[in-house]
C-alpha positions as CSV (number, residue, x, y, z in Angstrom):
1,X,-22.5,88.5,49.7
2,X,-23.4,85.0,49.0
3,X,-23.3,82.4,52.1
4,X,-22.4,78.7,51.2
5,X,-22.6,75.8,53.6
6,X,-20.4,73.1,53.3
7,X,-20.0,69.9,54.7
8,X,-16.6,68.9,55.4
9,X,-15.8,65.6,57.1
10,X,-12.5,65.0,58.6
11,X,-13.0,62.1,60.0
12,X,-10.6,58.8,61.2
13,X,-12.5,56.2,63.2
14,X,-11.2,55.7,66.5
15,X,-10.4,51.9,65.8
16,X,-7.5,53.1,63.5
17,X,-6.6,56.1,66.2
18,X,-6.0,53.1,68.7
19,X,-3.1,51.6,66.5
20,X,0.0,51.0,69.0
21,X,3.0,53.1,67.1
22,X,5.2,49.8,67.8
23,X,4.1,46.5,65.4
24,X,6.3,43.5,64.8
25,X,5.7,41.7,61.5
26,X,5.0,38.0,60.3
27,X,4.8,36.4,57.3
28,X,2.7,33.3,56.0
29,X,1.7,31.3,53.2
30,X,-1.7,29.5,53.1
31,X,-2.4,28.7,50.1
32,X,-5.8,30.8,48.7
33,X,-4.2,34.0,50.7
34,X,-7.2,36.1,50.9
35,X,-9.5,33.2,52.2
36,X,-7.2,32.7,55.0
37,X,-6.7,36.6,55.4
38,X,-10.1,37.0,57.8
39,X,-8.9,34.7,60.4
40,X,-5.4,37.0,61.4
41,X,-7.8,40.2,60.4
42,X,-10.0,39.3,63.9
43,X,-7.9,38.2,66.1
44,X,-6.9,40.2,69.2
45,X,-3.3,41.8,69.4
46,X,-3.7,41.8,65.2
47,X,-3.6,45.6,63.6
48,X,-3.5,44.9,60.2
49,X,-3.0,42.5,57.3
50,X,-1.3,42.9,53.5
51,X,-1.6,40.2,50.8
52,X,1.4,39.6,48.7
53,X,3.9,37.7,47.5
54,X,7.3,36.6,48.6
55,X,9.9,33.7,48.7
56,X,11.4,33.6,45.6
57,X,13.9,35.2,43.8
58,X,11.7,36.9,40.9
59,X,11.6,40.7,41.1
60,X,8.7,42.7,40.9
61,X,6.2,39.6,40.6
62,X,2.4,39.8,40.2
63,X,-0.5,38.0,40.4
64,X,-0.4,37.4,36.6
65,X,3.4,36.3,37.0
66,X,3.8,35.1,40.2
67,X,7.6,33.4,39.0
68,X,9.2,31.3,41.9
69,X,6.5,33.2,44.5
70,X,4.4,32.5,47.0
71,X,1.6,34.0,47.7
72,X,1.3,35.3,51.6
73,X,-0.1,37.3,54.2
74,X,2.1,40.1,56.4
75,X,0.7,40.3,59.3
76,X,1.3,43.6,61.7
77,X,0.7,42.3,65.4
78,X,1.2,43.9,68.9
79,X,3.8,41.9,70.6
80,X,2.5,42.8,73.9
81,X,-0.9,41.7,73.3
82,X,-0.3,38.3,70.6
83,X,2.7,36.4,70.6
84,X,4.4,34.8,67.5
85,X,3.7,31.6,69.0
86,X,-0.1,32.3,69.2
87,X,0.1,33.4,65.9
88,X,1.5,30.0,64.7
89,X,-1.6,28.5,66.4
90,X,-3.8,30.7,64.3
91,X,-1.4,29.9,61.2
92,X,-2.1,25.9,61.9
93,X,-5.7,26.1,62.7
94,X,-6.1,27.9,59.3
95,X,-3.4,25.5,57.3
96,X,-4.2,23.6,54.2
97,X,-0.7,21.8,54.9
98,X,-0.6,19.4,51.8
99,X,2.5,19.1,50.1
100,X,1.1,18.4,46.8
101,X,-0.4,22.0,46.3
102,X,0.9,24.1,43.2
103,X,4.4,26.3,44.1
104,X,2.7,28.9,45.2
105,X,0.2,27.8,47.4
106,X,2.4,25.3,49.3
107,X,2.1,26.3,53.2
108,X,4.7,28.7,54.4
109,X,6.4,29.9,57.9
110,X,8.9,32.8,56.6
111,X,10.8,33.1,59.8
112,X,13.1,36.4,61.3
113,X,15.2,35.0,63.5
114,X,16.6,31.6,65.3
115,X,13.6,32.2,68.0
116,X,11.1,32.2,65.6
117,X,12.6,29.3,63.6
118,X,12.6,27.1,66.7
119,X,9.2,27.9,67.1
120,X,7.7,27.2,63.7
121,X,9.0,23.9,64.2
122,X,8.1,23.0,67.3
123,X,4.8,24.1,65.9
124,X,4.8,21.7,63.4
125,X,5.6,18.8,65.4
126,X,2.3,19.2,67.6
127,X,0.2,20.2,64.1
128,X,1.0,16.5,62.9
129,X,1.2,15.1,66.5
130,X,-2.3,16.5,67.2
131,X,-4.2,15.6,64.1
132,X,-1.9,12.4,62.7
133,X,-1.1,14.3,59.9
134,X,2.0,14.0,57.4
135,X,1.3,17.6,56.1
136,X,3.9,19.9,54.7
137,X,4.7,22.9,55.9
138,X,7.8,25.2,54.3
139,X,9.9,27.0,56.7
140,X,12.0,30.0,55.8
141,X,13.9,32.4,55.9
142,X,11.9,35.5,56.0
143,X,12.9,37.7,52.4
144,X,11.4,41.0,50.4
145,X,8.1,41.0,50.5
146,X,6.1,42.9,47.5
147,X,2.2,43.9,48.2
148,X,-0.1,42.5,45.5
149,X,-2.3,44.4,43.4
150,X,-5.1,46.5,45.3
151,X,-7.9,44.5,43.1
152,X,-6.8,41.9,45.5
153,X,-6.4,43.3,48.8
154,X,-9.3,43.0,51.2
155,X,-11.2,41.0,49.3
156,X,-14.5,39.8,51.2
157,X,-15.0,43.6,52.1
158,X,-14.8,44.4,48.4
159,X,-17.7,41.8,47.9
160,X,-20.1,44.2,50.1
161,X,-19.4,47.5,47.8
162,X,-21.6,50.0,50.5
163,X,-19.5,48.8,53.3
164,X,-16.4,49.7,50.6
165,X,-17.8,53.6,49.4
166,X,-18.1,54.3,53.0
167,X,-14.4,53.5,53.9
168,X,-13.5,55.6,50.7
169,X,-15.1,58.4,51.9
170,X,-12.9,58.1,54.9
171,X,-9.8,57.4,53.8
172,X,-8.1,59.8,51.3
173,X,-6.6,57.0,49.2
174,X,-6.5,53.4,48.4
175,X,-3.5,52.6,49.9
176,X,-4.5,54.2,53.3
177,X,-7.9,52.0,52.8
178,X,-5.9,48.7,52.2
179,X,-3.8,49.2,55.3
180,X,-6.7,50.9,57.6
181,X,-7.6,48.3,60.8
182,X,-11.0,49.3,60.4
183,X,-10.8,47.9,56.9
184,X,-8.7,44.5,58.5
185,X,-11.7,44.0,60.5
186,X,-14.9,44.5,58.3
187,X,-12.9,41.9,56.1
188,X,-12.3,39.8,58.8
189,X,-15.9,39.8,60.3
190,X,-17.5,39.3,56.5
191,X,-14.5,36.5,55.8
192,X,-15.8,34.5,58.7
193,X,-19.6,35.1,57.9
194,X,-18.6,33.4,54.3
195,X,-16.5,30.8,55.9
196,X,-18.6,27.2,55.8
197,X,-19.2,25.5,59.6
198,X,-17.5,28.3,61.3
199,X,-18.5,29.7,64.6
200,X,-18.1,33.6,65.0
201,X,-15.8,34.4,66.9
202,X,-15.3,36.9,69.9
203,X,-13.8,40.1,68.5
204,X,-11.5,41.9,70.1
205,X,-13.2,45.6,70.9
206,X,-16.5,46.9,70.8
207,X,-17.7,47.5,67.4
208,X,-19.2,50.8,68.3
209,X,-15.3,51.6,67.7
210,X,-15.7,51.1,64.0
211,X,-17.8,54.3,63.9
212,X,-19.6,53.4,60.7
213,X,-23.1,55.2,59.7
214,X,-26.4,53.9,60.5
215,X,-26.1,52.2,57.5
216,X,-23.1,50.7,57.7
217,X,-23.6,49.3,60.8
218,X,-26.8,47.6,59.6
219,X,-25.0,46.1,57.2
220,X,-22.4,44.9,59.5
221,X,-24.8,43.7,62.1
222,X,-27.0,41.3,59.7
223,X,-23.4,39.7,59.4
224,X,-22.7,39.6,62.5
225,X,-26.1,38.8,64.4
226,X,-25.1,41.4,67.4
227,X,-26.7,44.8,68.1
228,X,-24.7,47.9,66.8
229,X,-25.4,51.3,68.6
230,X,-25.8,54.2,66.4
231,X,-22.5,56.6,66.2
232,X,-22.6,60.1,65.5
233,X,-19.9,61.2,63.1
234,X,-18.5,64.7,64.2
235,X,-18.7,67.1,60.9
236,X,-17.5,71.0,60.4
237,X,-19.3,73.3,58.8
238,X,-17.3,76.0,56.9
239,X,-18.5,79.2,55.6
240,X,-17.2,80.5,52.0
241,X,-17.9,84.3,51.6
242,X,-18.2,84.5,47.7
243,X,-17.0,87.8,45.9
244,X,-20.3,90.2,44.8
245,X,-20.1,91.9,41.7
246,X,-20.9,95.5,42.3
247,X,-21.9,98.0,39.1
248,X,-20.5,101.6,39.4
C-alpha cells in the first residue's frame, strides 16, 4: 500500500465571498477604457468592472474592428452602498470630455432609464459649470454590450504577472479571474499607483480580505505603502491509497 499526500487547495478569498447577490449596472465611455478602469475598480459600493464595447450598431465588434463602437466600462455597483449619481461624480472626475477625440473614445453616459438620464445631465451642467469647460460628453441610451477580448481585461494587474499566477491558481478559469472583485481591486490599487500626481486613495475594506500569500501581499504592499498582515490559506490534505501488485 502506497500513501500519497496531496495538496489540494479549494480556496475563494473572502473579498469575492462578500459580493451582495443584488448589483445594478452602469455603463461608461472614457476614452483609453482600461486607464480609467482603476478609478470605479476602488471605489466603495463598486464589485466589479468589465471592459468592452458598446453603442453602435456593429455586431460582434472587437478591438481590431471596433465599427460604429465605443469602447466602455460596465460597472456592477451596490445600490445600497454607491448611488448612480456618485458614480457620475467618479465618471466626471475621471473624464477626458473633449469632443474632438476619435469615435470611439468620445466620452459616454449610456443611460437605463428617464432617472438616470436626468441625472447625467444635470451632471454635465455642474462638470462645465465647475471647471468652465465646453467639454463633450455623449449621452445615451443604454444598448448590448459585448466584453472585449481577455488580453485586455484587467490590464495594470496583467502588468505585475506574480500578482496574476496567483489569482490563476485561485480561480478555475479566465473568465471567473476577469470578473473576480479581488481581481477589480489589485487592478484598481496598481492603476492608481501608475496614475501620475494621484493621491491613493482610502479603499474600501481591509486588505487582509484579499487573502493573498506572503508574497503577494509584499507585492501589493510596496504599491500601496501600508502594512499587510500575513493570511493563512486553509488547504486539505487528501490521502490516495494506490493499488499493490501482489505475486501469487
Amino acid at each position: 500500500m502506497t500513501l500519497v499526500f496531496e495538496s489540494v487547495v479549494d480556496f475563494m478569498p473572502r473579498i469575492d465571498k462578500m459580493t451582495p447577490q443584488r448589483l445594478d449596472s452602469a455603463l461608461f465611455g472614457m476614452g483609453c477604457s482600461f486607464e480609467s478602469e482603476p478609478r470605479f475598480g476602488i471605489a466603495k459600493g463598486v464589485w466589479r468592472t468589465t471592459l468592452g464595447y458598446s453603442g453602435g450598431r456593429y455586431e460582434s465588434p472587437s478591438y481590431e474592428n471596433l465599427g460604429d463602437h465605443a469602447e466602455v466600462i460596465m460597472v456592477e455597483y451596490d445600490p445600497l452602498a454607491l448611488s448612480y449619481g456618485q458614480l457620475l461624480d467618479i465618471f466626471f472626475n475621471r473624464c477626458d470630455c473633449r469632443g474632438n477625440s476619435p469615435p470611439h473614445c468620445i466620452s459616454h453616459v449610456f443611460v437605463k432609464n428617464e432617472f438616470e438620464k436626468r441625472l447625467a445631465q444635470a451632471a454635465v451642467a455642474r462638470y462645465k459649470l465647475r471647471f468652465s469647460k465646453s467639454g463633450y460628453v455623449k449621452i445615451a441610451m443604454h444598448k448590448t454590450f459585448y466584453k472585449a477580448e481577455q488580453w485586455r481585461q484587467k490590464r495594470f494587474l496583467r502588468m505585475i504577472p506574480p500578482l496574476m499566477d496567483e489569482l490563476r491558481r485561485m480561480y478555475p478559469d479566465e473568465d471567473r479571474l476577469i470578473q473576480s472583485t479581488l481581481a477589480t481591486r489589485l487592478n484598481g490599487i496598481l492603476g492608481q499607483r501608475s496614475s501620475q500626481g494621484l493621491s491613493f486613495p482610502f479603499l474600501p475594506e481591509d486588505v487582509t480580505l484579499y487573502d493573498l500569500s506572503d508574497s503577494a501581499a509584499g507585492i501589493l504592499k510596496n504599491a500601496m505603502g501600508l502594512p499587510v498582515k500575513k493570511v493563512t490559506r486553509t488547504k486539505r490534505i487528501e490521502i490516495t491509497f494506490a493499488p499493490r501488485k501482489v505475486e501469487l
